[in-house]
N, C-alpha and C positions, 0 to 999 in steps of 0.2 A: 431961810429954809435949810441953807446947807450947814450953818452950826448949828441947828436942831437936831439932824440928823445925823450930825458924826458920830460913826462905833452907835450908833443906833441897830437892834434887832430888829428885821422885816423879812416877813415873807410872803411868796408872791404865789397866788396857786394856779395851776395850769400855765405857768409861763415858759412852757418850752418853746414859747412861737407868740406871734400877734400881739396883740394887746398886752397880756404879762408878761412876754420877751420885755416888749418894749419898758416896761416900768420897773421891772426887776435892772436894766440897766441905768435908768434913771434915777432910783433907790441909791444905785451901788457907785455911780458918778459924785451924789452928793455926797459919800462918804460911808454911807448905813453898810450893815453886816447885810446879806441876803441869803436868803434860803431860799431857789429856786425848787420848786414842787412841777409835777407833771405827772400823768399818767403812763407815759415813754420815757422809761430812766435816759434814753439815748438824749433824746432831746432835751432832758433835765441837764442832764452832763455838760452836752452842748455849750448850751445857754449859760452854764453857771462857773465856765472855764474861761469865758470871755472875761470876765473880770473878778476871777477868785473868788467866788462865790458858794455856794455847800447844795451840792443835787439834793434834794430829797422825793427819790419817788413814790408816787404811790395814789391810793385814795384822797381827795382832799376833805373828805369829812372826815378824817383822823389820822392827821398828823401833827394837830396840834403839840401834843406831848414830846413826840422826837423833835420838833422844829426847834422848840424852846430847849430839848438839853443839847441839838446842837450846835444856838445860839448862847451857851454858859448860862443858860437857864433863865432869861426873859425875852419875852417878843414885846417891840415894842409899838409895832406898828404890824396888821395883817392886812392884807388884800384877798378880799374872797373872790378870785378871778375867773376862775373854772367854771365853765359853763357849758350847757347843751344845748344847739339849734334844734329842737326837736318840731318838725313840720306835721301838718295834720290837721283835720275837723276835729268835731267831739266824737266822731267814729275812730278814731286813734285808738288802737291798742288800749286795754288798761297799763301795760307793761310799756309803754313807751308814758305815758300819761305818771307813772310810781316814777319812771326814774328821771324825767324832768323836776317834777317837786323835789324828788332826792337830792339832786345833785344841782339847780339852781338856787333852793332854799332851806331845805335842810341841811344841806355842807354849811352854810350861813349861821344857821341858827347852835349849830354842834360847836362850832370853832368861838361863836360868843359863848358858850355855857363854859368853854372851858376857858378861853382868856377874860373873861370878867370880873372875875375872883379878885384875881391879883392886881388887874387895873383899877377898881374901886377901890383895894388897899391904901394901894400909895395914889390914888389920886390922874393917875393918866393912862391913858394910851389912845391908838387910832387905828378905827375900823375902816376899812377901805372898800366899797360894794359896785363890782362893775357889773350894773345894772343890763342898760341897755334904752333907747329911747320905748323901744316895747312896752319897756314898766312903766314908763307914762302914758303910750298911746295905745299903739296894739301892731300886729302884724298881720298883714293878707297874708293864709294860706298855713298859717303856723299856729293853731290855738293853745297848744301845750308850752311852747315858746311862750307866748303871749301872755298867758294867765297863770304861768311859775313866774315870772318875771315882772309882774304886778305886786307877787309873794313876796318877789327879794325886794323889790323897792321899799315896798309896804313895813319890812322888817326892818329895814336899812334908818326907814323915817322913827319907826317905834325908837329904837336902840338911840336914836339922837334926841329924842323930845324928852325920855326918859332920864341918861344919866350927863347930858349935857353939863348939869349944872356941878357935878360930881368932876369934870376932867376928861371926860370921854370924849374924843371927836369921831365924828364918821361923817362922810363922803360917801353918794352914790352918786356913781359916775355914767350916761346913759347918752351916749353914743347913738347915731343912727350905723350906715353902714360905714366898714372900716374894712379894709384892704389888708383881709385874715383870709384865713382857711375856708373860715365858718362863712363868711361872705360867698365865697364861691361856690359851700355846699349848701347856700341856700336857692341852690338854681332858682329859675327864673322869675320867682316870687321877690326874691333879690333883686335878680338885674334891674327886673322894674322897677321897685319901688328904694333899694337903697344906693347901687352903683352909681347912678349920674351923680351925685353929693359924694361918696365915699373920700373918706378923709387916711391917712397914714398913720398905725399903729404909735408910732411918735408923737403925730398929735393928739393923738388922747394922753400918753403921759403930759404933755405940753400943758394941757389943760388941768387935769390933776394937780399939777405944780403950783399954778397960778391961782385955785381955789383952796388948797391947801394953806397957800401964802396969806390970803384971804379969809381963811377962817370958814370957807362956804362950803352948807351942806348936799348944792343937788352944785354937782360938774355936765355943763352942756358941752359937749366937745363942737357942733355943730350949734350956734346958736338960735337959727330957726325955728329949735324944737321949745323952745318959750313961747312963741307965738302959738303953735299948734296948742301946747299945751292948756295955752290959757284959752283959747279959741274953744278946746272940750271942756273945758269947765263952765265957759260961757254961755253956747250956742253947741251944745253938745248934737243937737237933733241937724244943725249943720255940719259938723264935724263929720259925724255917721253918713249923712249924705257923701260926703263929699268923696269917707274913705270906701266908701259900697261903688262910688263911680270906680276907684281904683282895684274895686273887688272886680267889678263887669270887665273893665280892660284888660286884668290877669286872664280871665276864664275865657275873654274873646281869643286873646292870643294864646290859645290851649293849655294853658299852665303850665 
C-alpha cells in the first residue's frame, strides 16, 4: 500500500480533527500528497502542518476544483469525510432534515460528478465514503443522521457495483462509536448506545488500510457490526425488536 501511494493526490474532507485528522495523517505517513479540507481554516492549518500537508478550507461540496489544482492537477484518491450528527424525530426541522442530505450525501455525490471524468479516462481512482455503522443499522434518537446515512452508504455501494469493473475503487467505511467530537455531541443517545465499544480515531484509519490492502468494499472498524447486520437482513422484525428495547431504555433514562 505504501508504494501505491507514494506522490499519490488525496484529500481528506472535514479532517481537521477525529476520523479525517486521523486518515489525512495516515494518507501522508504512507507517502500521498494531502489536502486537508475543513470547515475551521484553523484546524485545517493545524492538521496539515503536522506533516506538510495543503489547508484547504471551506465547504466540502466544492472543492473539488481547488483541491485538484492544488494537487498539480489530479486527485487520486478522495475521502468524503465530512459529516453531520444531526439528532431528531421526523418532527426535526425541514432545515435541519436539507442540510443533513446536503452535507452527508450530496457533498458525496457533487465531489463524484466532478472526479469521475477523469478517473474513467485513464482508468482509476479511489472513493473513500466514511459512512457510519448508521448506514447499515440505524440510530436511537437521530432520524436525520440515520436516513442521510443510509443515502451515503446507498451511493457509496452504487458508485462500486457500477464502475468497479472500469478501475474505480470505493470503500465505505462505517464505524459505530469513535472517540470524536461528534461522539460526545451526540449526548446520551450516544453514551448509551455507542461509548462502551467506542474505538480511537486511528483505528478506523487502521482498518481503512487493511481493506484497502484487501481490495474490500464495506470497512467494519468494529467487527460486531457484520453480525448485526446480517441479523437485519435476516430476522429483521427481531432486529427492530430488539433495537425498540434500546429505544424504551434511552426514553427511561430521560434522553
Amino acid at each position: 500500500m505504501v508504494d501505491t501511494l507514494q506522490g499519490s493526490g488525496v484529500v481528506v474532507t472535514g479532517a481537521g480533527g477525529g476520523i479525517g485528522a486521523a486518515l489525512a495523517r495516515r494518507f501522508a505517513a504512507s507517502g500521498a500528497r494531502v489536502v486537508v479540507n475543513d470547515l475551521d481554516p484553523v484546524k485545517a492549518k493545524a492538521v496539515a502542518e503536522e506533516f506538510g500537508g495543503i489547508a484547504l478550507p471551506g465547504d466540502a461540496s466544492a472543492i473539488v476544483a481547488d483541491a485538484r489544482d492544488a494537487l498539480g492537477g489530479t486527485v487520486d484518491v478522495y475521502c468524503a469525510n465530512a459529516g453531520l450528527a444531526s439528532g431528531g424525530t421526523e418532527g426535526a426541522d425541514e432545515e435541519v432534515w436539507a442540510t443533513a442530505w446536503d452535507v452527508n450525501v450530496m457533498a458525496h455525490v457533487r465531489a463524484a460528478r466532478e472526479l469521475l471524468p477523469g478517473w474513467l479516462e485513464r482508468g482509476d481512482g479511489r472513493f473513500v465514503s466514511t459512512v457510519s455503522a448508521a448506514g447499515l443499522l440505524t440510530m436511537v434518537g437521530a432520524a436525520p443522521y440515520s436516513v442521510t446515512k443510509h443515502g451515503a452508504y446507498a451511493f457509496a455501494e452504487w458508485l462500486s457495483l457500477t464502475y468497479r469493473h472500469r478501475g474505480i475503487k470505493v470503500h465505505a467505511i462505517c464505524p459505530q462509536g469513535v472517540r470524536t467530537d461528534m461522539l460526545t455531541a451526540s449526548g446520551s443517545a450516544g453514551e448509551l448506545v455507542l461509548a462502551p465499544t467506542a474505538i480511537e480515531p486511528d483505528d478506523v484509519a487502521d482498518a481503512l488500510f487493511a481493506g484497502m490492502a484487501e481490495d474490500r468494499f464495506l470497512i467494519l472498524p468494529h467487527r460486531e457490526v457484520a453480525e448485526y447486520y446480517r441479523l437485519r437482513a435476516a430476522e429483521p422484525d427481531r432486529w427492530l425488536t430488539s433495537m425498540n428495547h434500546i429505544q424504551q431504555k434511552w426514553e427511561a433514562a430521560g434522553q
